[in-house]
Structures are given as structure tokens and as C-alpha cells.
C-alpha positions in Angstrom: -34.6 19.4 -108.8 -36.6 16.0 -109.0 -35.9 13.7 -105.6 -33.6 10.8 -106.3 -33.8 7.8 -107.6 -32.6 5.1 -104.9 -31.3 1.6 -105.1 -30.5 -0.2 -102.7 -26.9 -2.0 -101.8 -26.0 -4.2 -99.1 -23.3 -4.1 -96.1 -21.7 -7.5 -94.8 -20.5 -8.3 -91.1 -19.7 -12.1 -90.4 -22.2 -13.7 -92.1 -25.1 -10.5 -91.0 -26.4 -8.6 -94.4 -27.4 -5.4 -93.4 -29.3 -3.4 -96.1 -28.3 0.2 -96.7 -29.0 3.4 -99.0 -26.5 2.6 -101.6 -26.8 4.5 -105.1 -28.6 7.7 -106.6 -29.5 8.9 -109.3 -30.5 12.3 -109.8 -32.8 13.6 -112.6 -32.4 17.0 -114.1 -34.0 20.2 -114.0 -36.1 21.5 -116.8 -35.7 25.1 -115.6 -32.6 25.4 -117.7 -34.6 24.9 -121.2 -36.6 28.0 -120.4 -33.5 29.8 -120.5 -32.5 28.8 -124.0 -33.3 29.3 -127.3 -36.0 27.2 -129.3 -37.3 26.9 -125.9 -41.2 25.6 -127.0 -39.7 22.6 -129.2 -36.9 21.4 -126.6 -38.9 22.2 -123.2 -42.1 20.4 -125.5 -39.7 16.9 -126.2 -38.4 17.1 -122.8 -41.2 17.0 -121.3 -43.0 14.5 -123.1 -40.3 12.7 -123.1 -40.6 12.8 -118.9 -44.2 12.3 -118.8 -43.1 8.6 -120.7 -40.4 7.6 -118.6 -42.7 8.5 -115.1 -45.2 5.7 -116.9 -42.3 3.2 -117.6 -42.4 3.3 -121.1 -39.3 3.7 -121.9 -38.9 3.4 -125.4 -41.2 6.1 -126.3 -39.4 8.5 -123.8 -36.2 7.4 -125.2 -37.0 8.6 -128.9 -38.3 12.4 -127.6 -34.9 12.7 -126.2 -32.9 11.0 -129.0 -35.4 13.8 -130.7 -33.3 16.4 -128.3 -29.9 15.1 -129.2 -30.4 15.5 -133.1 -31.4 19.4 -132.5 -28.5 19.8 -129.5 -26.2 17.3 -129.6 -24.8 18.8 -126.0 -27.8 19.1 -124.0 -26.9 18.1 -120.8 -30.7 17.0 -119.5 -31.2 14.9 -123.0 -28.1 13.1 -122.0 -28.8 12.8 -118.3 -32.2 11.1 -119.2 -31.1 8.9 -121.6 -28.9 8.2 -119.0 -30.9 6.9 -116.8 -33.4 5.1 -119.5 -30.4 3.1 -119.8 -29.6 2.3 -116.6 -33.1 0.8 -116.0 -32.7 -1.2 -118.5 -29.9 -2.6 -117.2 -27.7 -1.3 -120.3 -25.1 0.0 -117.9 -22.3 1.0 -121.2 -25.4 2.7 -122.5 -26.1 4.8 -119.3 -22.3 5.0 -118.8 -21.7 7.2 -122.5 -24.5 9.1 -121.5 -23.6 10.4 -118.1 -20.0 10.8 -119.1 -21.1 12.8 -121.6 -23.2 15.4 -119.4 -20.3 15.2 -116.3 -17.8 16.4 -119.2 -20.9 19.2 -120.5 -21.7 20.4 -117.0 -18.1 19.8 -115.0 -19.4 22.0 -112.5 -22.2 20.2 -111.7 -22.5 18.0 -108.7 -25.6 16.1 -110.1 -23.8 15.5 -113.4 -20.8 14.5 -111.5 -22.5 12.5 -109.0 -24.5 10.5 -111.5 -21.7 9.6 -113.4 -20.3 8.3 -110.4 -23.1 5.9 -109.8 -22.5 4.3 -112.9 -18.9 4.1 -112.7 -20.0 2.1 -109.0 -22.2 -0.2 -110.6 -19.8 -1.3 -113.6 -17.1 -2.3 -110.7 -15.4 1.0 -111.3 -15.1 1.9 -107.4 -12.2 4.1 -107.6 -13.0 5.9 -110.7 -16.3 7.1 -109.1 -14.9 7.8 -105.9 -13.8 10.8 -108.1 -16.3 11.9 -109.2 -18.2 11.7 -105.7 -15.2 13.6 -104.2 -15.7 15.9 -107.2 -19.3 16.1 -106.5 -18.5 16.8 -102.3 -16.1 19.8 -103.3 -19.1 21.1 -105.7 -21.9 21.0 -102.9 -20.4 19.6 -99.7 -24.1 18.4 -98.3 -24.7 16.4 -101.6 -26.8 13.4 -99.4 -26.4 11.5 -102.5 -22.7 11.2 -103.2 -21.5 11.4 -99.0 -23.5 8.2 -99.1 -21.9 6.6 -102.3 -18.6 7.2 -101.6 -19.5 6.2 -97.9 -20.1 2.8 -99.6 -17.2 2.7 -101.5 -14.8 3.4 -98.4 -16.8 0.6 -96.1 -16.4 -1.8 -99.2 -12.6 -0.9 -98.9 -12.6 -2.9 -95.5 -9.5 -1.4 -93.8 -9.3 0.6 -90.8 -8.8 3.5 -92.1 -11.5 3.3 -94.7 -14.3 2.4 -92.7 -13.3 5.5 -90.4 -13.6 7.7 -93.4 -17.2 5.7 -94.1 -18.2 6.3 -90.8 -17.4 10.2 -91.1 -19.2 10.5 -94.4 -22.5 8.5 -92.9 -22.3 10.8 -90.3 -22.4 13.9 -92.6 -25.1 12.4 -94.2 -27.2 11.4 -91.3 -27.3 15.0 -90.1 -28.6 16.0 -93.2 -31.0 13.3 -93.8 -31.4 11.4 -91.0 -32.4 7.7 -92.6 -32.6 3.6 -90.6 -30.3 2.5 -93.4 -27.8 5.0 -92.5 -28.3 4.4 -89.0 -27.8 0.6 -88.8 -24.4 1.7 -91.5 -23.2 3.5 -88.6 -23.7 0.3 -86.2 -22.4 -2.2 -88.6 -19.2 0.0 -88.8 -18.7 0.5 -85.1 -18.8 -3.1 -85.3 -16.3 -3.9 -87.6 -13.7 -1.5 -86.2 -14.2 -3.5 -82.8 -15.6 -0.2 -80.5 -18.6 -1.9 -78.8 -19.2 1.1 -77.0 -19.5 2.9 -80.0 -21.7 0.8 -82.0 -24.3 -0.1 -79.2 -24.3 3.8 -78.6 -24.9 4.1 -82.6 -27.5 1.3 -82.0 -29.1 3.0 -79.4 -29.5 6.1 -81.9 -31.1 4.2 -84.6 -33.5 2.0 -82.4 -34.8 5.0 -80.5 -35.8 7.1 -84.4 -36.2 4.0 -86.6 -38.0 0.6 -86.3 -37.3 -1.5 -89.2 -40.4 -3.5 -90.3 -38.2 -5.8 -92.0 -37.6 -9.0 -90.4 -34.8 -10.5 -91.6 -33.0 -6.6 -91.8 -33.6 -7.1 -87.6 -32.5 -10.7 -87.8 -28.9 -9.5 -89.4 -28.2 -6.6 -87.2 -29.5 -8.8 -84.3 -26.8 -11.4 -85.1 -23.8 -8.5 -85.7 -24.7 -7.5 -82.6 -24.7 -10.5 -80.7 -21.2 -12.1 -82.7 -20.0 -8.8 -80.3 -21.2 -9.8 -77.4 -23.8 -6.8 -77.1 -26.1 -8.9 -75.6 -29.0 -6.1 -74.8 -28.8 -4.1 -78.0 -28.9 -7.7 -79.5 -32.0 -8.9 -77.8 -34.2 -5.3 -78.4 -33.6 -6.0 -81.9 -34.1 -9.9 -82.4 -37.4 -9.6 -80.4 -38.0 -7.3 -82.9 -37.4 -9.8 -85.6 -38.9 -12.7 -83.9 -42.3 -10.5 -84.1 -42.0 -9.4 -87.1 -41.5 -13.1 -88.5 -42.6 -15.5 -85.9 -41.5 -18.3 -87.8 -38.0 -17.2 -88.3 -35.7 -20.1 -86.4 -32.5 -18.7 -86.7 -33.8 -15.7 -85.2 -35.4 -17.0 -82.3 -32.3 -19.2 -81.8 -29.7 -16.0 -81.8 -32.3 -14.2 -79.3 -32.2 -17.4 -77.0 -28.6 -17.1 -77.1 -28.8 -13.1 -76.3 -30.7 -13.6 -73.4 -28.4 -16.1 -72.2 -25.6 -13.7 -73.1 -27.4 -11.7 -70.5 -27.4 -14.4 -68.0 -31.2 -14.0 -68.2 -32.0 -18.3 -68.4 -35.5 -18.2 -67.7 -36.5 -16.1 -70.6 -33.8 -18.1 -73.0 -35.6 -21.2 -71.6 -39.3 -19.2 -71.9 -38.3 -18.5 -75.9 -37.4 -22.0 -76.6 -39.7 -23.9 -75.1 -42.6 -21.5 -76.3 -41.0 -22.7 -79.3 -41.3 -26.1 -79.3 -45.1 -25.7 -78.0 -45.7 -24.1 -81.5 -44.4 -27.4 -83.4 -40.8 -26.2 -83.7 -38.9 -29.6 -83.9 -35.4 -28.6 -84.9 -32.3 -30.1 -83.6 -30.7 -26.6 -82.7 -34.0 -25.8 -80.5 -33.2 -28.7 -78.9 -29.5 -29.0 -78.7 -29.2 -24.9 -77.2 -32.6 -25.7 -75.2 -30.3 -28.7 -73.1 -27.8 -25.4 -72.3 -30.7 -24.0 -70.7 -31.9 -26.6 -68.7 -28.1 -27.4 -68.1 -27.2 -23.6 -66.8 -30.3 -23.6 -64.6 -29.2 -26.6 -62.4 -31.8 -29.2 -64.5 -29.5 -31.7 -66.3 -32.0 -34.4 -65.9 -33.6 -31.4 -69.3 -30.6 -31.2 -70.3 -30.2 -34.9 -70.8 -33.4 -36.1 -73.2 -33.3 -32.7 -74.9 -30.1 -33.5 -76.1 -31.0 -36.8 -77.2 -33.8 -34.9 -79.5 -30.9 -33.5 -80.9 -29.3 -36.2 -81.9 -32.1 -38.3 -82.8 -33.0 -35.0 -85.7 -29.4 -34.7 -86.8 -27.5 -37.7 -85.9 -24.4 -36.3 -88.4 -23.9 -33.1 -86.3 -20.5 -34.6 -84.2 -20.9 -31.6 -81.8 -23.9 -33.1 -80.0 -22.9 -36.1 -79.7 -20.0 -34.6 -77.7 -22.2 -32.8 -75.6 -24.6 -35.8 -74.8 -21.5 -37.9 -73.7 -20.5 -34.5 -71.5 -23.6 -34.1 -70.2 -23.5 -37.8 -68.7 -20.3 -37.7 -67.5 -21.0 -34.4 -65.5 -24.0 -36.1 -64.5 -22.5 -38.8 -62.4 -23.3 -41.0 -65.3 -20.1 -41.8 -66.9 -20.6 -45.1 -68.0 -23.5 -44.4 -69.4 -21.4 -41.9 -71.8 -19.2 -44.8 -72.7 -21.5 -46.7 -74.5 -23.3 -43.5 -76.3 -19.4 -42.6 -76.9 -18.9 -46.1 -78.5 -21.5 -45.5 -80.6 -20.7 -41.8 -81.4 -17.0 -43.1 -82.6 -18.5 -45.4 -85.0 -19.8 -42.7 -86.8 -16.9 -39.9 -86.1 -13.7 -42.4 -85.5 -11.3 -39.3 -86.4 -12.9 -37.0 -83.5 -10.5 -35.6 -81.1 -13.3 -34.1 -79.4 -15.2 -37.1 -78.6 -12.0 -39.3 -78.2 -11.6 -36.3 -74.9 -14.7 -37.4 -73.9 -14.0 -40.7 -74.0 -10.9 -40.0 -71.6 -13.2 -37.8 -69.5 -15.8 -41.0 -69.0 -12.9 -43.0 -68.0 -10.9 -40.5 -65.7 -14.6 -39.8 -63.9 -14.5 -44.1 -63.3 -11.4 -43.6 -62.4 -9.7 -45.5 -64.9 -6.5 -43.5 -65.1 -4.8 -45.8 -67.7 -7.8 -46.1 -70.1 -8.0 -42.4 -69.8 -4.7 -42.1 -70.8 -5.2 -43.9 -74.0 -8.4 -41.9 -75.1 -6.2 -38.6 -74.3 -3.5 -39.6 -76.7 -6.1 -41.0 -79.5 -7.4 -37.3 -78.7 -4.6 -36.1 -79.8 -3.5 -38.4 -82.6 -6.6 -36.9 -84.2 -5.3 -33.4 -83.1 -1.8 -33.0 -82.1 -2.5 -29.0 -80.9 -5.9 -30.6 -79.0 -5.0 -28.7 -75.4 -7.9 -30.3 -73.3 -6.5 -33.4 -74.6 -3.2 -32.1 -73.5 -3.8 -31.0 -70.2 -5.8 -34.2 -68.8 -2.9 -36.3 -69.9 -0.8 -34.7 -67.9 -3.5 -35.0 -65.1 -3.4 -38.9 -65.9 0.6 -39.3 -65.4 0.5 -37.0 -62.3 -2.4 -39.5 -60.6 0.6 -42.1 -61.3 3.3 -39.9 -59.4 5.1 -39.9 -63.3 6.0 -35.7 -62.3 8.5 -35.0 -64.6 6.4 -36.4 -68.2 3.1 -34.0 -66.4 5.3 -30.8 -66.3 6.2 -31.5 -70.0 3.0 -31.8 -70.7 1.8 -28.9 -69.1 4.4 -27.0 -70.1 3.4 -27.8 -74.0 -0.2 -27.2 -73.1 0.9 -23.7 -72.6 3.1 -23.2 -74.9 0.0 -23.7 -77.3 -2.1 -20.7 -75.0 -0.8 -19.4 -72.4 -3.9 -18.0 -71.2 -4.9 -21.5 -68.9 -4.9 -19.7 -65.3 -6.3 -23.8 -64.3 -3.1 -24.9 -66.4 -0.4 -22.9 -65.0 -2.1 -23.6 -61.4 -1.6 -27.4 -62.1 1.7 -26.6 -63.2 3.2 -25.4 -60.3 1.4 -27.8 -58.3 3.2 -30.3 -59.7 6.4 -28.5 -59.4 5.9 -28.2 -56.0 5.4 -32.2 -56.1 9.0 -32.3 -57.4 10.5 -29.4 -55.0 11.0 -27.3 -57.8 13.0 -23.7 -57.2 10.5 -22.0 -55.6 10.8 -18.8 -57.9 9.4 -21.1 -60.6 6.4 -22.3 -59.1 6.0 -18.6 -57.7 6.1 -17.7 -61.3 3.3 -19.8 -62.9 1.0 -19.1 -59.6 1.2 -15.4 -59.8 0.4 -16.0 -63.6 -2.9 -17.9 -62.9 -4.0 -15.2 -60.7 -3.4 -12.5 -63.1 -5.5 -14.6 -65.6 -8.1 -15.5 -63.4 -8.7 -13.4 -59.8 -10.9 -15.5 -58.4 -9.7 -18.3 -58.8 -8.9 -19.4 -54.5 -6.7 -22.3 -54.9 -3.9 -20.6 -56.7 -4.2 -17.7 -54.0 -3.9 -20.5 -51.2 -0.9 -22.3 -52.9 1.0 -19.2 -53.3 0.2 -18.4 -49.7 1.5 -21.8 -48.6 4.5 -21.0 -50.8 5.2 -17.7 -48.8 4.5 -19.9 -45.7 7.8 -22.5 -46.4 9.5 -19.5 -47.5 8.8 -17.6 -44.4 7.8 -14.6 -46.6 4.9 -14.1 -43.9 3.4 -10.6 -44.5 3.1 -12.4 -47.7 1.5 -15.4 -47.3 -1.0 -13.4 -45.0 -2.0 -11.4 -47.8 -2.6 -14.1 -50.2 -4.6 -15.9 -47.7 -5.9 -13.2 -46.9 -7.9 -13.1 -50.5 -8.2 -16.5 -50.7 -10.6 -16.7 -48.1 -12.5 -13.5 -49.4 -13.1 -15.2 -52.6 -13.8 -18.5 -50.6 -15.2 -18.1 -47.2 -15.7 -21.4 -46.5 -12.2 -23.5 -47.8 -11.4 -24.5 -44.5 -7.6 -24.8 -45.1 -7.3 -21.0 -46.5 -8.1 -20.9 -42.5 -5.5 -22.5 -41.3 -2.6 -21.4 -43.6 -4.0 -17.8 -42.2 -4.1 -18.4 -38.7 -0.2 -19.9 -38.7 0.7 -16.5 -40.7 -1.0 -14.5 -38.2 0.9 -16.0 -35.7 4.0 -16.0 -36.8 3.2 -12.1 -37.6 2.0 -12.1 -33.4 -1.3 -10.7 -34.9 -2.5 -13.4 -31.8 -6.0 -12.4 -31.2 -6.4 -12.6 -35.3 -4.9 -16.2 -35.2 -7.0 -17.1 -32.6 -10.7 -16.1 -34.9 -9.2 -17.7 -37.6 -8.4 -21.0 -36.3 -11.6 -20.8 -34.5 -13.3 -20.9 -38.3 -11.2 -23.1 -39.4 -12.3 -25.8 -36.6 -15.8 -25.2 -37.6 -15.2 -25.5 -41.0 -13.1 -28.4 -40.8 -15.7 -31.3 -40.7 -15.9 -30.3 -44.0 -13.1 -29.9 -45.8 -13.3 -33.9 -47.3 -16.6 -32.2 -49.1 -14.3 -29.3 -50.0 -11.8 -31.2 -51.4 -14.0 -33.1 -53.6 -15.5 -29.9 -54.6 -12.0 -28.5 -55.3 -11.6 -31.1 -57.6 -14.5 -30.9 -59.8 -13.8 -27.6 -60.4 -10.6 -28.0 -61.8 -11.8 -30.8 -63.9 -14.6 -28.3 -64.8 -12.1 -25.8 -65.5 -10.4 -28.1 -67.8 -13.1 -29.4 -69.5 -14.6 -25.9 -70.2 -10.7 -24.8 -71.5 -11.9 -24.8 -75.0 -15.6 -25.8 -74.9 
């Protein structure tokens, strides 16, 4: 049997095209015309007829086997040939009658069957020729050719269990004829049905027997793999890419964003900036280059690089949101406001940047003009919950308790997955001497949703503490100054549980650190309060 003839499909994961083995063809065998009678005349046509279509002309093989047909209307290799004359040139109805034709001569035959399949695919017939390639499997189970095919039809399918049943006919197929297009199928899938473990172990597979010298292949599986956060198997195969087309940006922005992924800065940093040395000049570069400099401690980067950004793509709202950020974070608040004024020309309907408006103002300290920006915020977008949240920070500066818990309350009613929200929450209950079993509640719940998170373990500790649940509150405090060694008040809560527990001598070393520790708990407090206007401000960004 003559080797297939391939073409090639493609398989689709959020936006990645990864290119796979996708449809064969198989040409016959002339052995069969020996067999037959007027065996010089038919073998001769045949193959001259061959000999033609191998040098592309396929007219003239065409007529030998036309030639065949008049002599023996059901010769099965006549009809396979024409077959696939047809189907290269693109006269897919042509190739269709042909291969019909020699599936219903040779029923038993998983070529026949097979073939007919293909063209079944390719005339958007996927069901029809998933018979035949089922037909063809239950001929000659370790047919390469149709385990592939109807592989592809079952991933197009796109449910769960179809892209199992993909998955197990790639596999079949791959331990027949191991092949990089199979290989990254097999990643791709473990992708889509959500088992990271699986697909970076599939990955792992097809990087260690096949390196794909195709850039923009790498690029695609690069980007499926980082969209799933596996940040290593990501990287491997974006340098790749990045090599194999230097010039690539999207590539070397997704590997940028893999090292980061892997909390590797310097060599994010290293890619970007090696970038912009070769006359890269992009706002992207620029805009994920100021994360960099940002996440490394170097916001005075941060800053111009994310005025490059702006100044190449002044439309892009998003960076004019992070500009005004940065500032604000920066101790340089007022300085956002007037790039903010200027943004809100442009984008008056952004909730986003009416936030950071509020943020600018909240940072100054201007509670009420904060207030206003918050509800602009979320005039724009009623569902906006950073917007939300700091609103009901602003009525809680004001001692207005009751409106904060209903805002808080909303806040999570719209995700309940804020461990900084339900904290503030039952801060603020405890403000209003709420039941205690309430505020108990939403302080258990930010724990669960964030560990290490100290403050909510110290309030629930001082909760225990009025309570006189003491074993308790020692616990919680306990943890809270694990997480936090150096929150001088986790100290002091601890040393008055100890003692009420007559732990003495552990009271005494307690309170001993917490005197040390104490000259310093203005800074802490400060500090305590950035972070949950950090928390906040990173709630959706």
C-alpha cells in the first residue's frame, strides 16, 4: 500500500490555533490487477495512469483511468484514483461519487471505507464519515488514518464527553505512530477538559520527542498553555517561538507574562527590555514592561513606561487607568487627578477610571469627593464592586454604619468571594454592636477565603476575647501572630488570653514582645491600612 496522502486541519483553544494531522487519503494497491483477468491492458492503464498523477498532471492520468472504467465499470482502484484526481482539484462531488462508489465495491475494505470518510469530512458531512471511520476501526482497528479522523471529528464535537473519546483515539494513534501534531492534540485537549496536570504531563511528552520548527505552531500552544496558568510548560515553549521568530511581539509579550506567571521578574523584565533595545516601540511592551518595574519595587519605571504607553495608544482606556493607579499608589495622588481629568475627557462613561478618580481623592483624603467618583463609578456600572466596596469605606470614615453594612452586604451579594470585604463587614458590625454570631460569621468566612490574611484572625480573637471564649481567642491569636510576627496588638490580645488561661509565664513573653513592638504599631497601623486599600483596589484588577 502506497503511504498517505496528508492534509492538514487545525484545532482551536481560546483564541490558540494549534495545527494537527487532520485527513488521509489512501491510494490503492495495484497488486490486485495481477490477479485479474486482462491483466497487461488494466495493470498497463493503471499504471500509466499513476506515473501521471505522481507528475501532477492530472488530466492525462484522469483519461487512463476513465480508460479503466469503460473496460470495468467496478474496479475499485480506477475509482479510488479518480477519487482522489478529484479531490485535488478541489471537485469535492466529483471525489465524493468516486469514493462512494469503491466503499460500496470493496465494503470490506478499510481504505475504501476510510477514504470515503474523508470526503464525507471535508463536504461538512462529520457524522456521515464518522461511519465510515468507525467502519474502517472495526475493519483494521490500528488504521492510523481513520483513529485520527474521527479523533478530529469528536474534538470538533466540543463536549466533554467527545473530547474524551478524542483523546482516547489520539492516544491509539500515537502509539502507533508517534507524530508532534498528535502530541500537541493531546495537550490542547487536556486543556480544554480543564486537567492541568494532565496536559502539562502530555506537554512534557511532546516537548521531550518533538520540537516544532514552526514559530507561530509554538506561539499558539505557548498561549493555550499560559491562558491555564501552566506557566513553565508555557515559557519552554514560547522561548521556543521567540527563537524561532525573533520578531514575533505577541510572543515575546505572552513569554514575558509566563515568566512573571513564574514570579521570575528579572527575566520578564530581561525579555522586555532586550526588547525595546532592538527598536520594539509598542504600547503593550511598554504598558506590561511598567508591571515589571511595578512588581520589582521600581514604580519610579513603572511610571514613564506607562506614559510610553499611553503616548503610542492614547485610545486604550485600560492604561490610562493604570497610570492614574500607579500615581495614586505612588504617593502621588494629585498628580492622578489631573491625568484622570484628562483621561475622562476621552472615556467620560468609564467606571473604571471614575474608581480611580475616587481612589485619588480617598488617598487626599477627601472622603466626600471620593464619595461622588464611587457613585459616578457606578452609575457607569451598577455591578462595579470596587466601586461598591470603597463607598461603603467612604460612609464608614463618616460614622454613617448602617448605609456601609448595606453596601457591603450588596458588594457580596455580587461575589462572595471578598475575604477583605467580609473582613470590613464585620468590622463595621462590630462598630454597631452587632450579635456577635454575625460578625463571627463573616470573620470565619474571610479566613476560609484567605489564610493569611492577620487582621481577620486578630478580630475574631478579640471577638472570643469579649466573649470570654478564651481557649479560643488564644488560638486565633495564636495564628495571627504566626502569619504576622511583628503586629504588635496580635501581642497583646495574646498575652490577656494567656492570662486569663493562667498560661503566666506565656503571658509574661508575650507582653514582653508586645512592649518592644509597640513603638511601632502607629507604623503598623498605617501599614494595615494600605493593605486593605490594596486589597480592595486589586478586588478585580
Amino acid at each position: 500500500m502506497v503511504g498517505p496522502a496528508r492534509a492538514f486541519g487545525s484545532f482551536r483553544l481560546r483564541g490558540a490555533l494549534i495545527s494537527c494531522i487532520a485527513l488521509f487519503l489512501f491510494l490503492p494497491d495495484l497488486s490486485a490487477h495481477l490477479q485479474t483477468g486482462n491483466v497487461d491492458q488494466t495493470s498497463r492503464l493503471i499504471a500509466e495512469g499513476r506515473a501521471a498523477l505522481e507528475r501532477g498532471e492530472f488530466g492525462v492520468a484522469r483519461s487512463f483511468f476513465m480508460k479503466v472504467l469503460e473496460a470495468r465499470p467496478d474496479d475499485v482502484t480506477a475509482h479510488t484514483y479518480l477519487g482522489v484526481i478529484a479531490d485535488r482539484l478541489g471537485d469535492l462531488a466529483e471525489a465524493e461519487r468516486h469514493f462512494a462508489r469503491a466503499a460500496q465495491l470493496a465494503p470490506t475494505s478499510a481504505a475504501a471505507r476510510t477514504n470515503y470518510g474523508v470526503v464525507l469530512y471535508k463536504r461538512g458531512r462529520s457524522q456521515e464519515a464518522a461511519v465510515e471511520f468507525e467502519a474502517a476501526l472495526k475493519l483494521d482497528a490500528e488504521r492510523v488514518a481513520a483513529l485520527i479522523n474521527l479523533a478530529q471529528i469528536r474534538f470538533t464535537e466540543g463536549t466533554r464527553a467527545s473530547l474524551e473519546q478524542a483523546r482516547g483515539l489520539f492516544e491509539r494513534a500515537y502509539r502507533l505512530a508517534p507524530d508532534g501534531a498528535i502530541g500537541r492534540a493531546l495537550v490542547i485537549i487536556g486543556l480544554r477538559l480543564g486537567e492541568r496536570e494532565r496536559a502539562a504531563a502530555a506537554y512534557q511528552e511532546y516537548a521531550a520527542r518533538f520540537a516544532s520548527d514552526n514559530a507561530e505552531e509554538s506561539a499558539s500552544l505557548g498561549k493555550a498553555l499560559l491562558e491555564a496558568e501552566l506557566f513553565a510548560e508555557a515559557a519552554n515553549e514560547l522561548e521556543r517561538a521567540v527563537r524561532l521568530e525573533p520578531k514575533n511581539v505577541e510572543a515575546i509579550l505572552w513569554l514575558a507574562q509566563a515568566y512573571l506567571g513564574l514570579n521570575d521578574v528579572q527575566k520578564a523584565g530581561r525579555t522586555l527590555e532586550t526588547a525595546v533595545a532592538r527598536g520594539f516601540d509598542q504600547a503593550p511592551i511598554y504598558a506590561l514592561l511598567a508591571e515589571v518595574y511595578e512588581r520589582s519595587g521600581h514604580p519610579e519605571n513603572a511610571i514613564p513606561a506607562m506614559r510610553l504607553a499611553i503616548a503610542r495608544a492614547p485610545q486604550v482606556e485600560a492604561y490610562w487607568f493604570r497610570y492614574a493607579m500607579l500615581l495614586t499608589d505612588t504617593q502621588a495622588p494629585g498628580a492622578a487627578l489631573i491625568r484622570l481629568n484628562e483621561a475622562l475627557q476621552r472615556f467620560p462613561r468609564s467606571a473604571r477610571l471614575w474608581f480611580a478618580f475616587g481612589m485619588a481623592n480617598f488617598k487626599l483624603n477627601k472622603n466626600a469627593e471620593a464619595a461622588q467618583a464611587f457613585e459616578r463609578a457606578l452609575e457607569c456600572e451598577p455591578g462595579f464592586v470596587p466601586a461598591l466596596a470603597y463607598l461603603a469605606l467612604t460612609r464608614v470614615e463618616v460614622g454613617q454604619y448602617a448605609e456601609a453594612v448595606k453596601l457591603f452586604e450588596k458588594t457580596l451579594a455580587l461575589n462572595d468571594h471578598l475575604a477583605i470585604v467580609h473582613y470590613l463587614l464585620a468590622d463595621t458590625l462590630l462598630k454597631q454592636n452587632a450579635e456577635p454570631r454575625r460578625v463571627e460569621e463573616h470573620l470565619k468566612r474571610a479566613i476560609e477565603l484567605d489564610r493569611s490574611f492577620a487582621p481577620a484572625r486578630l478580630a475574631l480573637g478579640k471577638l472570643y476575647m469579649r466573649e470570654e471564649r478564651w481557649a479560643e481567642a488564644a488560638e486565633a491569636l495564636e495564628r495571627a501572630v504566626e502569619i504576622e510576627p511583628d503586629r504588635a496588638e496580635a501581642y497583646y490580645q495574646l498575652g490577656r488570653a494567656y492570662a486569663r488561661l493562667k498560661r503566666t509565664e506565656e503571658a509574661r513573653a508575650v507582653l514582653q514582645k508586645f512592649k518592644l513592638l509597640s513603638e511601632r504599631q502607629k507604623e503598623q497601623e498605617q501599614r494595615e491600612r494600605r493593605e486593605i486599600v490594596q486589597r480592595l483596589a486589586n478586588v478585580r484588577f
